[in-house]
Gaussian input, Z-matrix of N, CA and C with variables (Angstrom, degrees):
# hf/3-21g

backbone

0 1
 N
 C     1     B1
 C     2     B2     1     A1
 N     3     B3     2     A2     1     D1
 C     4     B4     3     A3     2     D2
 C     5     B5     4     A4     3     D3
 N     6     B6     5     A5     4     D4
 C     7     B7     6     A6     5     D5
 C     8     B8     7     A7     6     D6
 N     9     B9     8     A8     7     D7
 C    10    B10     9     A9     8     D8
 C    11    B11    10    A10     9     D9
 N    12    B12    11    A11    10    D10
 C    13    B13    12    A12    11    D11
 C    14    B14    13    A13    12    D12
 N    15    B15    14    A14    13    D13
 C    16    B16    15    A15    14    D14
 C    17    B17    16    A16    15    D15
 N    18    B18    17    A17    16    D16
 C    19    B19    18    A18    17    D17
 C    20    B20    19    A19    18    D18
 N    21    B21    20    A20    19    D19
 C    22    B22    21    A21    20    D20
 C    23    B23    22    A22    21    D21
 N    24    B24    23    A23    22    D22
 C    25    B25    24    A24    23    D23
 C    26    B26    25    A25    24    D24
 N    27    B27    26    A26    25    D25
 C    28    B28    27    A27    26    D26
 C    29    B29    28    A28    27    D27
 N    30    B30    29    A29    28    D28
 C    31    B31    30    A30    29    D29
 C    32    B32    31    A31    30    D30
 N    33    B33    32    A32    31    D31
 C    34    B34    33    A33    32    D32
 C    35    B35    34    A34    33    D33
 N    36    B36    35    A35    34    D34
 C    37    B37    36    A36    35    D35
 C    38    B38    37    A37    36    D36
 N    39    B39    38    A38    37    D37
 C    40    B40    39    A39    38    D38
 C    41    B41    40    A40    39    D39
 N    42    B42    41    A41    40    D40
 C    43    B43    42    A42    41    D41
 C    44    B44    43    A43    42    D42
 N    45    B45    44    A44    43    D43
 C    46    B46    45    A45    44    D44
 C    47    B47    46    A46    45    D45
 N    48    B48    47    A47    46    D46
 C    49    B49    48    A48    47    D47
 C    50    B50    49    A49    48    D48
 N    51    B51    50    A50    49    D49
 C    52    B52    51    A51    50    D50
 C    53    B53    52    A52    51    D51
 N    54    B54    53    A53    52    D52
 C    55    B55    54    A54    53    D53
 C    56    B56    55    A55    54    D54
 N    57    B57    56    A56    55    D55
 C    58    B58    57    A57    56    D56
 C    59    B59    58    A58    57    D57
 N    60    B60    59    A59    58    D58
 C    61    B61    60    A60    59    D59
 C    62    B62    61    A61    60    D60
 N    63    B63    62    A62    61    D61
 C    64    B64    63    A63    62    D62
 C    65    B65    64    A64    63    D63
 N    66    B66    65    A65    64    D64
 C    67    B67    66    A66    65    D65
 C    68    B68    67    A67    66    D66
 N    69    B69    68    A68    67    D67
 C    70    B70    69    A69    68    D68
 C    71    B71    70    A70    69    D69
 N    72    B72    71    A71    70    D70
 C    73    B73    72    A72    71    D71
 C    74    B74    73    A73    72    D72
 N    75    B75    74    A74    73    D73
 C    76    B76    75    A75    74    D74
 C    77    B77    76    A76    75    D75
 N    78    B78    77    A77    76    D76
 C    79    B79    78    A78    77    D77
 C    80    B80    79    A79    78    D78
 N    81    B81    80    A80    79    D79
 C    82    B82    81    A81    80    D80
 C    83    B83    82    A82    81    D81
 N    84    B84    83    A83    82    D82
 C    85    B85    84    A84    83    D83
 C    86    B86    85    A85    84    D84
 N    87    B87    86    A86    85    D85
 C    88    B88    87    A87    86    D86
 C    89    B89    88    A88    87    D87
 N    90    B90    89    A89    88    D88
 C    91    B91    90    A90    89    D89
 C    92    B92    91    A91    90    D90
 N    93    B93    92    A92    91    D91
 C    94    B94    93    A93    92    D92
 C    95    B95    94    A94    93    D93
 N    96    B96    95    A95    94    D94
 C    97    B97    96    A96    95    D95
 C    98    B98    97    A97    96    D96
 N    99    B99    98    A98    97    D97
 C   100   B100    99    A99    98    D98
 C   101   B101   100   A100    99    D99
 N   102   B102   101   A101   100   D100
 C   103   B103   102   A102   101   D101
 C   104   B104   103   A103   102   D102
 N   105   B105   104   A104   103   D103
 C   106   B106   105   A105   104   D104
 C   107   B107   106   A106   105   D105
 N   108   B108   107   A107   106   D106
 C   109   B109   108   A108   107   D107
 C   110   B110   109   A109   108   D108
 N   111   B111   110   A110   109   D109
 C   112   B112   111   A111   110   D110
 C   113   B113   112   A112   111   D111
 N   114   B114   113   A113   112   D112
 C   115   B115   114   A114   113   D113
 C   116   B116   115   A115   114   D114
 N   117   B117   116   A116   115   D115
 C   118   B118   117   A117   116   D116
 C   119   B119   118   A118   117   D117
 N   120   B120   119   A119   118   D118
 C   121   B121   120   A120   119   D119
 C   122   B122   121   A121   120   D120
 N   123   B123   122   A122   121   D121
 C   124   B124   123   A123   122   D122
 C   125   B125   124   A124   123   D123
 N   126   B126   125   A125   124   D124
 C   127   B127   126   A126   125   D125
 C   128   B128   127   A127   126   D126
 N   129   B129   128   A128   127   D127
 C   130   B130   129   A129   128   D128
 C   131   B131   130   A130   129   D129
 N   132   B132   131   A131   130   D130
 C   133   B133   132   A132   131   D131
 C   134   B134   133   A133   132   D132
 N   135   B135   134   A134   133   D133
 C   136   B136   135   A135   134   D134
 C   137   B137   136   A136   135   D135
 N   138   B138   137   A137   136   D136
 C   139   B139   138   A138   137   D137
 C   140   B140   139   A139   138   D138
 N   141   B141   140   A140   139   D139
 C   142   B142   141   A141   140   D140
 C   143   B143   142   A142   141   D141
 N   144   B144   143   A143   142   D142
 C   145   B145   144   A144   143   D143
 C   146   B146   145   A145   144   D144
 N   147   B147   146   A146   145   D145
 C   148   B148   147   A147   146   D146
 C   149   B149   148   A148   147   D147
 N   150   B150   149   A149   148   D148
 C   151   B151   150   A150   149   D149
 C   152   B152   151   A151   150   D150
 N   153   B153   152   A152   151   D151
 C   154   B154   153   A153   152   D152
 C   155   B155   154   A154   153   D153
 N   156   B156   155   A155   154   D154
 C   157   B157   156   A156   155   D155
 C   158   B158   157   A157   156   D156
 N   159   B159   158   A158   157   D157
 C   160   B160   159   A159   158   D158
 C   161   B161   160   A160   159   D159
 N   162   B162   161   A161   160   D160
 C   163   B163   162   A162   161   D161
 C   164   B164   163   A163   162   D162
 N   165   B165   164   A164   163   D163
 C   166   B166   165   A165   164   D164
 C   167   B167   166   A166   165   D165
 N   168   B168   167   A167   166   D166
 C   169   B169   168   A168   167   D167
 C   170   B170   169   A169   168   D168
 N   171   B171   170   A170   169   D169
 C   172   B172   171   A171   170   D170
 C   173   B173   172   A172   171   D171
 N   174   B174   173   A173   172   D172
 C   175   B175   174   A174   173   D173
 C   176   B176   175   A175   174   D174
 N   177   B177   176   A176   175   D175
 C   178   B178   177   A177   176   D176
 C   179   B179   178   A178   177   D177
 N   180   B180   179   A179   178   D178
 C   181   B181   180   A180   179   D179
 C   182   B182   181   A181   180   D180
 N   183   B183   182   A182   181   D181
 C   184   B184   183   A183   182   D182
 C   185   B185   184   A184   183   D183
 N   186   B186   185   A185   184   D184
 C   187   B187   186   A186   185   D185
 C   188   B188   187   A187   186   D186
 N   189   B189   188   A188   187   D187
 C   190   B190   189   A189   188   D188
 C   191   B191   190   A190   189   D189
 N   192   B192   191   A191   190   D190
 C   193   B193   192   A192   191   D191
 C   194   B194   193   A193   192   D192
 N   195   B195   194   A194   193   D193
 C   196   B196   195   A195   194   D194
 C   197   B197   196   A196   195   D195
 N   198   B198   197   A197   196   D196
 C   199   B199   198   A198   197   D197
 C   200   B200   199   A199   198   D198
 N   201   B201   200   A200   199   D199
 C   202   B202   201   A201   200   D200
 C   203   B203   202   A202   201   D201
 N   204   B204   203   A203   202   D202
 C   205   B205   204   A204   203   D203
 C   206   B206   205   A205   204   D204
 N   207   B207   206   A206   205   D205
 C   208   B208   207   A207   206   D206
 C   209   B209   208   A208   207   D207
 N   210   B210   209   A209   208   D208
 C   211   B211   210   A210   209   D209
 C   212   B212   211   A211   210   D210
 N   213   B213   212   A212   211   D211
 C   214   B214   213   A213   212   D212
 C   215   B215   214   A214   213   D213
 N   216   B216   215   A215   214   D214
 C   217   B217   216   A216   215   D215
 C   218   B218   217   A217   216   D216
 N   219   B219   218   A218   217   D217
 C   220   B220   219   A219   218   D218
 C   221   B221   220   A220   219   D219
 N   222   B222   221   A221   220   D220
 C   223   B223   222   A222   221   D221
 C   224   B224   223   A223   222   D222
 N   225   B225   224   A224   223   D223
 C   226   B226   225   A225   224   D224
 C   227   B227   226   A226   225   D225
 N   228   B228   227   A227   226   D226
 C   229   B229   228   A228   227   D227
 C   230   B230   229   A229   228   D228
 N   231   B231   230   A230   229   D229
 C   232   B232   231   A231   230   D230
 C   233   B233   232   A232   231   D231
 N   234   B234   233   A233   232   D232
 C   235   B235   234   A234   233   D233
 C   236   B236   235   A235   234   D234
 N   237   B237   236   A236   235   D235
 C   238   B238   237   A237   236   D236
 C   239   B239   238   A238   237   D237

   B1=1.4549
   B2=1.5300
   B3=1.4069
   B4=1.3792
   B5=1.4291
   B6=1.8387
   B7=1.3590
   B8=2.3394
   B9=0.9675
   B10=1.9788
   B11=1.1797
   B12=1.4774
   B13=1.3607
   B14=1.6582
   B15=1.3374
   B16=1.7349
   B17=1.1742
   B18=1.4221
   B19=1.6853
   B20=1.6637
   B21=1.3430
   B22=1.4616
   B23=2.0942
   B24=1.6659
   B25=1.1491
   B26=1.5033
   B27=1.4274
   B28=1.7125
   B29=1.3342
   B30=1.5983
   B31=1.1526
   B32=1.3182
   B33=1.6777
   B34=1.8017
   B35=1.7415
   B36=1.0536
   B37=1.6069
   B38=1.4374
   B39=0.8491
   B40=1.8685
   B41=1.3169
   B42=1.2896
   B43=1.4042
   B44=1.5929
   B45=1.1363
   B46=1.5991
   B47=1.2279
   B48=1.7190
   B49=1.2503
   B50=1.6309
   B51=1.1688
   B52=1.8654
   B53=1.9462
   B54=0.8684
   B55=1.4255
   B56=1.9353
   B57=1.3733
   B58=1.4305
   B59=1.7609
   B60=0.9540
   B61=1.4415
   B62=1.6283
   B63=1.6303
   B64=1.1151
   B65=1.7424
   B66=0.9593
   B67=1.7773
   B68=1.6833
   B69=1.0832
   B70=1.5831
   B71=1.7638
   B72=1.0223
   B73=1.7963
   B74=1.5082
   B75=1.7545
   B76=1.5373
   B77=1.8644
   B78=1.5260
   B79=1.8859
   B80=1.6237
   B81=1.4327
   B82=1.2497
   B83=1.5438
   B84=1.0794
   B85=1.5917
   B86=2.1784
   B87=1.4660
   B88=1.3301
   B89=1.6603
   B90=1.0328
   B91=1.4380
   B92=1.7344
   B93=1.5881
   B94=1.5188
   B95=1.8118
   B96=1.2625
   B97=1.3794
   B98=1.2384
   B99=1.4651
   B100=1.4873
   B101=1.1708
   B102=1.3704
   B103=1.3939
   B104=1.1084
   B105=1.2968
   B106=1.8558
   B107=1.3195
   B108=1.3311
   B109=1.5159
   B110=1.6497
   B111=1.3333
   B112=1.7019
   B113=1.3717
   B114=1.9958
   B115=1.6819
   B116=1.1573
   B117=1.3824
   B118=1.0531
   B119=1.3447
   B120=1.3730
   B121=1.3746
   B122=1.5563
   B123=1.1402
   B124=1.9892
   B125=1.4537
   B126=1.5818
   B127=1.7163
   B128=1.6988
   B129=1.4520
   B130=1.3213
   B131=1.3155
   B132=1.4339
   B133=1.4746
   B134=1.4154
   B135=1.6092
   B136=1.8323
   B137=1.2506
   B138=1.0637
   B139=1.5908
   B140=1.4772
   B141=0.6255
   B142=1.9604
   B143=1.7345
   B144=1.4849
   B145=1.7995
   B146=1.3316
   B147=1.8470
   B148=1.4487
   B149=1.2731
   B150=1.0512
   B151=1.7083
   B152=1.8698
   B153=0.8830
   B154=1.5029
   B155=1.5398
   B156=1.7244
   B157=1.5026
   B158=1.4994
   B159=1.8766
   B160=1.3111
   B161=1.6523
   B162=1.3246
   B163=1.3481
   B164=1.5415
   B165=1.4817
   B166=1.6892
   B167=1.1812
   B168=1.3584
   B169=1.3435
   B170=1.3724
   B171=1.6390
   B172=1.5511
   B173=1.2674
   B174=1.7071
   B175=1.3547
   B176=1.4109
   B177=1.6244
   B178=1.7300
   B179=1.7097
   B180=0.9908
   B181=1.4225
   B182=1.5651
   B183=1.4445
   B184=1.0637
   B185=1.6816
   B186=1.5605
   B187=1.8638
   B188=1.6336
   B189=1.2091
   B190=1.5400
   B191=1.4251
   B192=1.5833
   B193=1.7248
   B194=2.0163
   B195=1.4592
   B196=1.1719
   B197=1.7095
   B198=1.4429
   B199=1.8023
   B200=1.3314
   B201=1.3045
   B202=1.6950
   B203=1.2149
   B204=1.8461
   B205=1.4191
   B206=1.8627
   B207=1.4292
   B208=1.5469
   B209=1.6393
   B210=1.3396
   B211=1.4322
   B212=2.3918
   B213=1.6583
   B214=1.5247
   B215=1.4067
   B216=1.3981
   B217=1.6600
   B218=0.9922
   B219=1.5709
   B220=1.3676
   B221=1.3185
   B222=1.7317
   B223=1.4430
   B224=1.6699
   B225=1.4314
   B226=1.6127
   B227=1.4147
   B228=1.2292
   B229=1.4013
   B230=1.4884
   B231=1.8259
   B232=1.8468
   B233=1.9330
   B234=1.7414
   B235=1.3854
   B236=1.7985
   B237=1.3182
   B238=1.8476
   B239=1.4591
   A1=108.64
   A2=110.38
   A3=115.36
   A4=108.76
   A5=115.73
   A6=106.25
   A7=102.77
   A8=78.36
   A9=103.08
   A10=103.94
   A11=94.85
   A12=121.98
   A13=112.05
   A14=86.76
   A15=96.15
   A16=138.22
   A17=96.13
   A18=111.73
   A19=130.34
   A20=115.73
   A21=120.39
   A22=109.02
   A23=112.58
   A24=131.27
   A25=83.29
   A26=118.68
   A27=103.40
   A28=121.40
   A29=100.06
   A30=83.18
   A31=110.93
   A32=124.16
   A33=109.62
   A34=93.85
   A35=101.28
   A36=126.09
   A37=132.86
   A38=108.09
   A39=111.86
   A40=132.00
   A41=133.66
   A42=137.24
   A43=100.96
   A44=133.83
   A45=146.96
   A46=116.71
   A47=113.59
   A48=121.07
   A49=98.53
   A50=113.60
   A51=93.00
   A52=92.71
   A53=140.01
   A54=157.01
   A55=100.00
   A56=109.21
   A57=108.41
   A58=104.42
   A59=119.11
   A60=121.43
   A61=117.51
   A62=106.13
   A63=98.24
   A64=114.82
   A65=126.17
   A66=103.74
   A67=106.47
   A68=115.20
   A69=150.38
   A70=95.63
   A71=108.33
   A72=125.13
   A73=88.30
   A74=108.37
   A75=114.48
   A76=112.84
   A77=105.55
   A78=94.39
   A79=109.78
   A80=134.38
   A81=122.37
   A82=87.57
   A83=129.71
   A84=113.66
   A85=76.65
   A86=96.92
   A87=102.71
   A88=105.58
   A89=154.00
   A90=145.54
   A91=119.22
   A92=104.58
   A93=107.44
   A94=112.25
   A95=99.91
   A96=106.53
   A97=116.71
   A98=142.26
   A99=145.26
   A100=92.30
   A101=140.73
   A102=129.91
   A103=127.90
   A104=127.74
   A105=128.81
   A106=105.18
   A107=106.14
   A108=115.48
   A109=101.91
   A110=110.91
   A111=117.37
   A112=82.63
   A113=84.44
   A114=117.98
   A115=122.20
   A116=144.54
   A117=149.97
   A118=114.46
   A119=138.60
   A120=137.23
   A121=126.93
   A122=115.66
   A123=130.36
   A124=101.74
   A125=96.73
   A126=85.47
   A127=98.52
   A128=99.22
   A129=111.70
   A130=121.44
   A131=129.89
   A132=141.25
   A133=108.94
   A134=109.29
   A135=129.01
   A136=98.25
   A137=137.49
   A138=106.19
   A139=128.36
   A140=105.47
   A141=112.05
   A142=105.44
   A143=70.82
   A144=77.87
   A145=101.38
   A146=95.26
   A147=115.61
   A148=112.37
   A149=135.56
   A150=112.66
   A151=118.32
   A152=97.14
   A153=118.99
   A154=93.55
   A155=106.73
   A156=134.64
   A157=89.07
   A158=111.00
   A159=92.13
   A160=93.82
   A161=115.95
   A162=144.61
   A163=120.36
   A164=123.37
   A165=120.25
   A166=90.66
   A167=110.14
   A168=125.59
   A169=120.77
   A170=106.02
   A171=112.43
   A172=101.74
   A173=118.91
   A174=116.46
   A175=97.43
   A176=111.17
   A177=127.22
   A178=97.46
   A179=135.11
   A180=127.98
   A181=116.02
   A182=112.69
   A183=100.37
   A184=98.99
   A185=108.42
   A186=102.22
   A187=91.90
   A188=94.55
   A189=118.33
   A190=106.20
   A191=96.69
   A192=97.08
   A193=90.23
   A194=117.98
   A195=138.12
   A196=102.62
   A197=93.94
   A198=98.91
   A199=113.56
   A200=117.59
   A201=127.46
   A202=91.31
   A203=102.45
   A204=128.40
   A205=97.84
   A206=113.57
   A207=119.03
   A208=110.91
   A209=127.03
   A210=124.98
   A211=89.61
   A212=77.77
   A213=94.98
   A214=95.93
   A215=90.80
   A216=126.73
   A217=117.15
   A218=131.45
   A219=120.84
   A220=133.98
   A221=118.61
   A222=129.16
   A223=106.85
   A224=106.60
   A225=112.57
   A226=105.88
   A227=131.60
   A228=144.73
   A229=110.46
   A230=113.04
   A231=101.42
   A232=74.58
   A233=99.66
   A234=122.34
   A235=87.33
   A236=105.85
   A237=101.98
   A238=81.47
   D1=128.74
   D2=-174.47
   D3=-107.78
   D4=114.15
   D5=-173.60
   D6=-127.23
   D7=141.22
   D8=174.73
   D9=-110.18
   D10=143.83
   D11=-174.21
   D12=-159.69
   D13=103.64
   D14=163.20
   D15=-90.73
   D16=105.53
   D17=-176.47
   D18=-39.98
   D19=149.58
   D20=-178.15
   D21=-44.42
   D22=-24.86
   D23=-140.16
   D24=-113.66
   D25=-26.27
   D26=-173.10
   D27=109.04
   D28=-18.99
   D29=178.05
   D30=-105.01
   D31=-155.71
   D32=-162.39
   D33=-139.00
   D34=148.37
   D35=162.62
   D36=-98.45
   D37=85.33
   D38=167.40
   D39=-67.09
   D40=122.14
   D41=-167.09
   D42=-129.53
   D43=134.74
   D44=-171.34
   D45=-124.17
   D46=-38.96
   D47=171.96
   D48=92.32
   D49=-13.20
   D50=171.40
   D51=-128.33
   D52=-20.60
   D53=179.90
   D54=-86.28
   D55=141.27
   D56=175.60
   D57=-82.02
   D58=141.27
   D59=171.50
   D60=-29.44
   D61=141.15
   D62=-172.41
   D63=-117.15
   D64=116.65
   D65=-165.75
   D66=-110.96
   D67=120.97
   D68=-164.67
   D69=-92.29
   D70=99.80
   D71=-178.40
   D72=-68.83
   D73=135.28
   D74=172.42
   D75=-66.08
   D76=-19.66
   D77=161.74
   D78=-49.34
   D79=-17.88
   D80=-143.50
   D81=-124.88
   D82=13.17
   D83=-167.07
   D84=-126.04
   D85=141.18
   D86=-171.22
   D87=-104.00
   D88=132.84
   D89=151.54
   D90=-71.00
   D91=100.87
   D92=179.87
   D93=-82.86
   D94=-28.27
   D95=178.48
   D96=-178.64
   D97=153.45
   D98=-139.44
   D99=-65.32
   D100=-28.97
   D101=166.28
   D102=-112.16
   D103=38.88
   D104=-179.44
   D105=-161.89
   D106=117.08
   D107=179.00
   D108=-107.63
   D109=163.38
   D110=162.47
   D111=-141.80
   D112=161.68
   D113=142.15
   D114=-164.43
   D115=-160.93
   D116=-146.48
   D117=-160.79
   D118=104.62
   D119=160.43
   D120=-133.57
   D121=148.15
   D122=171.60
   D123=-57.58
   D124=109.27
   D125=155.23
   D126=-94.91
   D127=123.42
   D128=173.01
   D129=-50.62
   D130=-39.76
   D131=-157.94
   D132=-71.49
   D133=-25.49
   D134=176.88
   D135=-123.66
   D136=14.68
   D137=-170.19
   D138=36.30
   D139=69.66
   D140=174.48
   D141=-162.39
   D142=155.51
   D143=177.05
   D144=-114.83
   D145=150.53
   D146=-178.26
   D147=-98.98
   D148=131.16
   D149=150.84
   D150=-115.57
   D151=159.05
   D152=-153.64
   D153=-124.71
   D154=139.73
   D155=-162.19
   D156=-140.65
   D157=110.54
   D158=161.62
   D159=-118.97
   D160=152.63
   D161=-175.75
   D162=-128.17
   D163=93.71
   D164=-173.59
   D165=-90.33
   D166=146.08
   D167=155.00
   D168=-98.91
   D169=-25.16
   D170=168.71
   D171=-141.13
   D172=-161.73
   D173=-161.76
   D174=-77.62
   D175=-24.06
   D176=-159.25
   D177=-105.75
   D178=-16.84
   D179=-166.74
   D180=-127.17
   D181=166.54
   D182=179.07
   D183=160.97
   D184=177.11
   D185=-179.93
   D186=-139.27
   D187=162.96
   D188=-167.95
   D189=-142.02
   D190=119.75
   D191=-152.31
   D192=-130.08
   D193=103.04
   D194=-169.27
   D195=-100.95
   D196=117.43
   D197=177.31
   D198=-128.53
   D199=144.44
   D200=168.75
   D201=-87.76
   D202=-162.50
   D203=-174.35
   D204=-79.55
   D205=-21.11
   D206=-162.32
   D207=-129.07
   D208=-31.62
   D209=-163.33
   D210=-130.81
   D211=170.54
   D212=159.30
   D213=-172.98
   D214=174.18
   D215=-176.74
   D216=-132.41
   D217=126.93
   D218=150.56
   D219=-118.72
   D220=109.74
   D221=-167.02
   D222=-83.84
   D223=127.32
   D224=169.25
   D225=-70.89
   D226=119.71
   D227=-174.23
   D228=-107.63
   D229=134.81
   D230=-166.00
   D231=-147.65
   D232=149.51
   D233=-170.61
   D234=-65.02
   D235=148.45
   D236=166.63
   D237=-124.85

């Protein structure tokens, strides 16, 4: 189970469950528009970088769309 969490500070936390948590400093998370953030980080365990698309649709919802150089994912993300 893959869970995000955006910090009081802005910036975000990634948890994978086989990878140690990853925490994404809010210098590194970009604002494209009041609702779509990006960024970019190394998953160390492969060497590659991810980047990450977040998109709210509400204050509570939203999708999170994670791409390599070859694959992506997109997780529906809801406030807990």
């Amino acid at each position: 189970m893959n869970i995000l969490t955006i910090n009081a500070d802005s910036s975000v936390t990634l948890k994978d469950g086989t990878n140690p948590d990853v925490t994404i400093p809010s210098n590194s998370v970009t604002r494209v528009s009041d609702t779509n953030y990006t960024t970019i980080y190394n998953d160390s365990s492969v060497n590659i970088d991810v980047k990450l698309t977040l998109i709210f649709s509400s204050d509570i919802q939203g999708k999170l769309t994670m791409e390599t150089g070859t694959d992506s994912a997109i997780v529906d993300i809801t406030k807990k």
